[in-house]
FIKOLZA-1660 file (N, C-alpha, C; in steps of 0.1 Angstrom, whole numbers, plus 5000, padded with zeros to 4 digits):
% residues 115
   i   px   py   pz ch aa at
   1 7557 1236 7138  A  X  N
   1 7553 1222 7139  A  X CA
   1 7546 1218 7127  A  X  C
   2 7551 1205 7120  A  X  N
   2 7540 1198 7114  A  X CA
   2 7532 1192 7115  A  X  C
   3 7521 1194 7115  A  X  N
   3 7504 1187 7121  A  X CA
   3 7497 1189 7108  A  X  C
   4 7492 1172 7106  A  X  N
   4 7479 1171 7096  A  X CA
   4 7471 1168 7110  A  X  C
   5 7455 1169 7103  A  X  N
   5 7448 1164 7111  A  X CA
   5 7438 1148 7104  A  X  C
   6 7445 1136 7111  A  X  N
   6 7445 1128 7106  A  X CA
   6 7429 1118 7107  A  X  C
   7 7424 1120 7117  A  X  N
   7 7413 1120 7120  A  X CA
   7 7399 1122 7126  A  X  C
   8 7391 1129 7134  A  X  N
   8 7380 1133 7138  A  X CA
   8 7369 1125 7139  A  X  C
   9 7365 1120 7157  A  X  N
   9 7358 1115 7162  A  X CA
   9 7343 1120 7163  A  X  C
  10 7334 1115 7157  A  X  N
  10 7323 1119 7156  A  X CA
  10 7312 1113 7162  A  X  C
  11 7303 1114 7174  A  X  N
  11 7291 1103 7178  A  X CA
  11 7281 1102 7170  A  X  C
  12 7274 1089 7172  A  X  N
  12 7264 1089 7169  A  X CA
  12 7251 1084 7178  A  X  C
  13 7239 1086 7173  A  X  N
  13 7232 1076 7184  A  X CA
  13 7223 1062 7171  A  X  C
  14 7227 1063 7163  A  X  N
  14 7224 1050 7152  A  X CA
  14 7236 1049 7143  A  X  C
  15 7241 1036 7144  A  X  N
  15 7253 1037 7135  A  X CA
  15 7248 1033 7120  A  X  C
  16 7239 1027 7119  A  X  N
  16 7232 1027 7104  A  X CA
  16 7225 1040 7102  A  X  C
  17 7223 1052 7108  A  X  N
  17 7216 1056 7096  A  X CA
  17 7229 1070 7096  A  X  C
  18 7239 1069 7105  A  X  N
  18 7249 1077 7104  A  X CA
  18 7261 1076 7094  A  X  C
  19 7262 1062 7092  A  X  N
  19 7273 1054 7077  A  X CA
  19 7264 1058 7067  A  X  C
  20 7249 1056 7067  A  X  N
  20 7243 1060 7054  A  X CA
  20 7247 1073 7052  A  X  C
  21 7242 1086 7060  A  X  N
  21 7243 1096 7059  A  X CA
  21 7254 1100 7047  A  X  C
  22 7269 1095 7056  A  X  N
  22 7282 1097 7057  A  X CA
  22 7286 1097 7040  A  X  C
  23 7279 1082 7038  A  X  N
  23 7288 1071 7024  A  X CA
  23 7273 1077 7017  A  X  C
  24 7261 1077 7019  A  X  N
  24 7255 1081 7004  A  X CA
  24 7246 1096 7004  A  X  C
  25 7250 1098 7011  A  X  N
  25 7249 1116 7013  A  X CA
  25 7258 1125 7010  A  X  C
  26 7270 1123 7018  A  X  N
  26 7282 1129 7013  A  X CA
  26 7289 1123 7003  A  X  C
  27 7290 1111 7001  A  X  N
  27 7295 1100 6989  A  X CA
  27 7315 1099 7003  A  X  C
  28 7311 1097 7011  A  X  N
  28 7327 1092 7014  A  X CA
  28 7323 1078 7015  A  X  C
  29 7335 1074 7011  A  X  N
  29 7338 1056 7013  A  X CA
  29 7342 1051 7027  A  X  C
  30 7332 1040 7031  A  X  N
  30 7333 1035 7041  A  X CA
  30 7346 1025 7043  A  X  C
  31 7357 1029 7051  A  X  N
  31 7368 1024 7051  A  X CA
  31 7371 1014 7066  A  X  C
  32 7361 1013 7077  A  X  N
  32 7364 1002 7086  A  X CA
  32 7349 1002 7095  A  X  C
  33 7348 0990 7102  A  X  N
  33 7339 0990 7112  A  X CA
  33 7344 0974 7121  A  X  C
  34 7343 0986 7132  A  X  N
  34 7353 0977 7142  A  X CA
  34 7340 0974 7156  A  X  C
  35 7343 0966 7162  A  X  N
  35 7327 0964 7172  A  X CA
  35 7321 0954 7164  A  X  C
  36 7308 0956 7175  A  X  N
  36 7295 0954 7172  A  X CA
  36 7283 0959 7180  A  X  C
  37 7273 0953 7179  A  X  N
  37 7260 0963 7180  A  X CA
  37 7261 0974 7181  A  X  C
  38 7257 0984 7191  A  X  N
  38 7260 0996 7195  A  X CA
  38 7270 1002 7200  A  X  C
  39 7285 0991 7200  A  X  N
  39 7298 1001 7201  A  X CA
  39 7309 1002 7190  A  X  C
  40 7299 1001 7174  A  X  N
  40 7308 0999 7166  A  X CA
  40 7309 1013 7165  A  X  C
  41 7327 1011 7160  A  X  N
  41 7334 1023 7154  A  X CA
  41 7333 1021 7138  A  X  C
  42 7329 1032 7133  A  X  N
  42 7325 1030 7117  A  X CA
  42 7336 1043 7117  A  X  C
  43 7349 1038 7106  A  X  N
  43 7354 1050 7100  A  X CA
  43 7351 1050 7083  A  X  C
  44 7349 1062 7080  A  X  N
  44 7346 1069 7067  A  X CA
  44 7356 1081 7061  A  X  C
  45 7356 1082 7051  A  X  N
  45 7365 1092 7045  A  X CA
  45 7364 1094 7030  A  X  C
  46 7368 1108 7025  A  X  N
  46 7368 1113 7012  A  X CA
  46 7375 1107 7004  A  X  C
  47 7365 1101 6991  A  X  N
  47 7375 1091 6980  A  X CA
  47 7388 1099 6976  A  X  C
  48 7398 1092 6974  A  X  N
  48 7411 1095 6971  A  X CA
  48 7418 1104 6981  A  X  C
  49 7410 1102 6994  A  X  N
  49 7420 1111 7009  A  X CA
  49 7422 1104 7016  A  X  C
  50 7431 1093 7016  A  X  N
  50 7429 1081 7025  A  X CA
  50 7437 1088 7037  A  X  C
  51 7448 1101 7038  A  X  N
  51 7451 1105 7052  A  X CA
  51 7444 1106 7061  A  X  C
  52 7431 1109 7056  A  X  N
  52 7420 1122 7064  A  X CA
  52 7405 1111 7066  A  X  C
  53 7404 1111 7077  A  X  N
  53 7391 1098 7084  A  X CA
  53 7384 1101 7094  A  X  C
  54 7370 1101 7088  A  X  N
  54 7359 1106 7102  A  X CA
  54 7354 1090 7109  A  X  C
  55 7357 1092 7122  A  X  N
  55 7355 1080 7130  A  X CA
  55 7341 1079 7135  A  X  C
  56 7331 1075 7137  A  X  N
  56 7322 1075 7143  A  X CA
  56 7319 1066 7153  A  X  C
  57 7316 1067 7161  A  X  N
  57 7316 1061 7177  A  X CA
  57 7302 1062 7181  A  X  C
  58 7299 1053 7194  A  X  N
  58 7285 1055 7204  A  X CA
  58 7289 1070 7209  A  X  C
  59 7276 1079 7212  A  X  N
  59 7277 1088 7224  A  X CA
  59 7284 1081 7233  A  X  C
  60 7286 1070 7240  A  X  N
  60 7288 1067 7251  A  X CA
  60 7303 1067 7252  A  X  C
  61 7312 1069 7237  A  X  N
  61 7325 1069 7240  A  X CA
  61 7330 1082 7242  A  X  C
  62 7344 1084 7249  A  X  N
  62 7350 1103 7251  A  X CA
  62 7354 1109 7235  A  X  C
  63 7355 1121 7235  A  X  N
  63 7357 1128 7220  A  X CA
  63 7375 1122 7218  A  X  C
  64 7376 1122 7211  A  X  N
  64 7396 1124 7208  A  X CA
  64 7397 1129 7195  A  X  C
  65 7401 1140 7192  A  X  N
  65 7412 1137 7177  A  X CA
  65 7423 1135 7178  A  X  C
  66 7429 1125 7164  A  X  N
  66 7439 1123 7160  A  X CA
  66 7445 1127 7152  A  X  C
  67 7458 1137 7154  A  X  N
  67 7468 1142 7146  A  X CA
  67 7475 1133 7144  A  X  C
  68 7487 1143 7130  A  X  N
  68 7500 1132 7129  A  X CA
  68 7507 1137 7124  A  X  C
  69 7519 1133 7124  A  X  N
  69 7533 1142 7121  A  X CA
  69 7546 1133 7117  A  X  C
  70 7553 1138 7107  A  X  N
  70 7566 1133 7106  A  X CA
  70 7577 1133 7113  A  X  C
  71 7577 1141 7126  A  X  N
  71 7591 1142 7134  A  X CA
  71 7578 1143 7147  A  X  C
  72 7575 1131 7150  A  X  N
  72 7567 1131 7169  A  X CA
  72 7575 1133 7178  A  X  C
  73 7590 1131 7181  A  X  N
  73 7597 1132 7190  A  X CA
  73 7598 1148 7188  A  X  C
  74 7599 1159 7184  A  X  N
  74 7602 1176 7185  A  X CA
  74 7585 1179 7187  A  X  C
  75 7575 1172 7180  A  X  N
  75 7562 1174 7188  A  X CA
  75 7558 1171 7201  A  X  C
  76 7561 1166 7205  A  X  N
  76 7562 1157 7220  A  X CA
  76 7571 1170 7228  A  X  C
  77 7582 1171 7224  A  X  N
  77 7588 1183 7230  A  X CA
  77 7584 1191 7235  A  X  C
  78 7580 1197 7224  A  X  N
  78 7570 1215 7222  A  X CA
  78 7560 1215 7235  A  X  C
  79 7551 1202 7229  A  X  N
  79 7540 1201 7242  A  X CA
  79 7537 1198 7251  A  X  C
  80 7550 1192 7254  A  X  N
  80 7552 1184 7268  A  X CA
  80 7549 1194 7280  A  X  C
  81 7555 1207 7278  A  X  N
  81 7554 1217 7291  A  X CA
  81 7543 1227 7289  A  X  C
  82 7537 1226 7279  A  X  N
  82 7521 1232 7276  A  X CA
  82 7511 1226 7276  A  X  C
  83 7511 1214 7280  A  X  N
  83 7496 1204 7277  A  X CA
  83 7496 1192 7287  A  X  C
  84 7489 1188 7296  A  X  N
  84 7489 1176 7300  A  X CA
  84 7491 1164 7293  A  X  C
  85 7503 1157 7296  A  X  N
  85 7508 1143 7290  A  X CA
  85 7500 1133 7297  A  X  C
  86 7493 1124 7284  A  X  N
  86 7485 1112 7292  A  X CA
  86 7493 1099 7286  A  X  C
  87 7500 1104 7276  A  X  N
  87 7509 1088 7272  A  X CA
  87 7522 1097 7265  A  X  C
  88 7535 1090 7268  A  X  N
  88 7548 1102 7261  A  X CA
  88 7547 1087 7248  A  X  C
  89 7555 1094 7242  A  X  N
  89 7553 1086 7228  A  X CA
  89 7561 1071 7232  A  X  C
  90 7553 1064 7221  A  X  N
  90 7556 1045 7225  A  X CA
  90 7552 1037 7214  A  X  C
  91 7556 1031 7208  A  X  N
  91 7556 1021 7198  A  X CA
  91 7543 1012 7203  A  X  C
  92 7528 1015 7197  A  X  N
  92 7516 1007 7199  A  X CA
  92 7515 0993 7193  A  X  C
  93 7508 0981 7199  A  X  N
  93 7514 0967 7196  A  X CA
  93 7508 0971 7180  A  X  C
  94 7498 0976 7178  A  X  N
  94 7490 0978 7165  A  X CA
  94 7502 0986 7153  A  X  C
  95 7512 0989 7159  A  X  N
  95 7521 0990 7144  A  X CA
  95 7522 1004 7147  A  X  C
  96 7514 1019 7153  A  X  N
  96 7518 1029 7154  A  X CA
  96 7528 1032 7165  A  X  C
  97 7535 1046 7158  A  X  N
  97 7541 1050 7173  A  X CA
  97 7536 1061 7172  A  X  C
  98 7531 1067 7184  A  X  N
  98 7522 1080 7190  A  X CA
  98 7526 1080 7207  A  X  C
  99 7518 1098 7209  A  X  N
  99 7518 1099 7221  A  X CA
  99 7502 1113 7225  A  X  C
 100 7498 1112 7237  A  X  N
 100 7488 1116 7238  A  X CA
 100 7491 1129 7248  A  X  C
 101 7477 1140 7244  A  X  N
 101 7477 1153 7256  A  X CA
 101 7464 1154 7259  A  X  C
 102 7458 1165 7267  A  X  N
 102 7446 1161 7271  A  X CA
 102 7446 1178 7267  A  X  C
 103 7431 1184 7258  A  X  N
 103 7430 1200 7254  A  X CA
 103 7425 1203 7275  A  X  C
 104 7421 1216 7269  A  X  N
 104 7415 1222 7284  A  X CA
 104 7406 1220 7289  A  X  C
 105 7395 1213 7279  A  X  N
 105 7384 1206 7282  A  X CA
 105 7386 1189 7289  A  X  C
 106 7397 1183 7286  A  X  N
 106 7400 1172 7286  A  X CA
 106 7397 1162 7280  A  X  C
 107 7396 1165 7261  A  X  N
 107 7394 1158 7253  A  X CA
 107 7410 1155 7248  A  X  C
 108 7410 1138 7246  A  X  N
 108 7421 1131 7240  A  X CA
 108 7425 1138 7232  A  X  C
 109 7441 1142 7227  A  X  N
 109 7443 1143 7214  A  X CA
 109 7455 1138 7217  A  X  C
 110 7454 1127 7204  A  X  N
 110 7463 1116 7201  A  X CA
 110 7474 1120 7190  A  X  C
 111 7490 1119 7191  A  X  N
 111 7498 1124 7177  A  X CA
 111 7504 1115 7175  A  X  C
 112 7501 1107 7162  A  X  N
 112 7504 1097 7157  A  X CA
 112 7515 1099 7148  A  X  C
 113 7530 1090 7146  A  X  N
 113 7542 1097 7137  A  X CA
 113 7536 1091 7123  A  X  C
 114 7536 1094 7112  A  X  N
 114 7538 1094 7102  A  X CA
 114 7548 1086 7093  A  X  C
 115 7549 1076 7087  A  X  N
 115 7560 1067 7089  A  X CA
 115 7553 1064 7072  A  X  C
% end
C-alpha cells in the first residue's frame, strides 16, 4: 500500500498560545484557521512541506488522522475486511475524494486520494 501521512490532529486547550508555540517555536507556517473562539481549527506545517499538516483543534473535538494515497480504491479494498468502515470512499462536496475506518481505539482515520 501507498500511505503518506497527510495530516495529524493535535488538541489544544489555548489556541493562541498553541499557533505561537507551533509558528515561532518550531518556525512552521501557519497555513489555515477555520472557526472561531474556542472551536478554531488552526492548521500549521513545515516550510516547503505543504503535503504534511498538523491540525489543531479544541480538547473537545475526537482525535482523527488523515492519510492519503494515489490509488484509494485498492486501499479501501485491503481494509475494508480489517477495519471498521465508517464512510466507503465518495467524492466530498469540498473537492476531496476519501473514505474513513475507525483504529481499535476508535479514533477516525480518514484516506484521502491524492489527485
Amino acid at each position: 500500500m501507498d500511505i503518506t501521512i497527510r495530516a495529524s490532529f493535535l488538541p489544544y486547550d489555548d489556541p493562541g498560545a498553541s499557533l505561537a508555540f507551533y509558528r515561532d517555536v518550531l518556525g512552521f507556517e501557519a497555513r489555515g484557521d477555520v472557526g472561531r473562539d474556542g472551536m478554531r481549527r488552526l492548521t500549521v506545517g513545515p516550510v516547503g512541506q505543504a503535503g504534511m499538516s498538523v491540525v489543531l483543534h479544541p480538547v473537545a473535538d475526537d482525535p482523527e488522522l488523515l492519510l492519503a494515497t494515489p490509488d484509494l480504491d485498492s486501499v479501501f479494498e485491503r481494509l475494508q475486511a480489517r477495519a471498521e468502515v465508517i464512510q466507503e470512499p465518495i467524492e466530498q462536496p469540498y473537492g476531496m475524494r476519501d473514505c474513513a475506518f475507525l483504529d481499535p481505539a476508535g479514533t477516525m482515520i480518514r484516506v484521502q486520494e491524492l489527485r
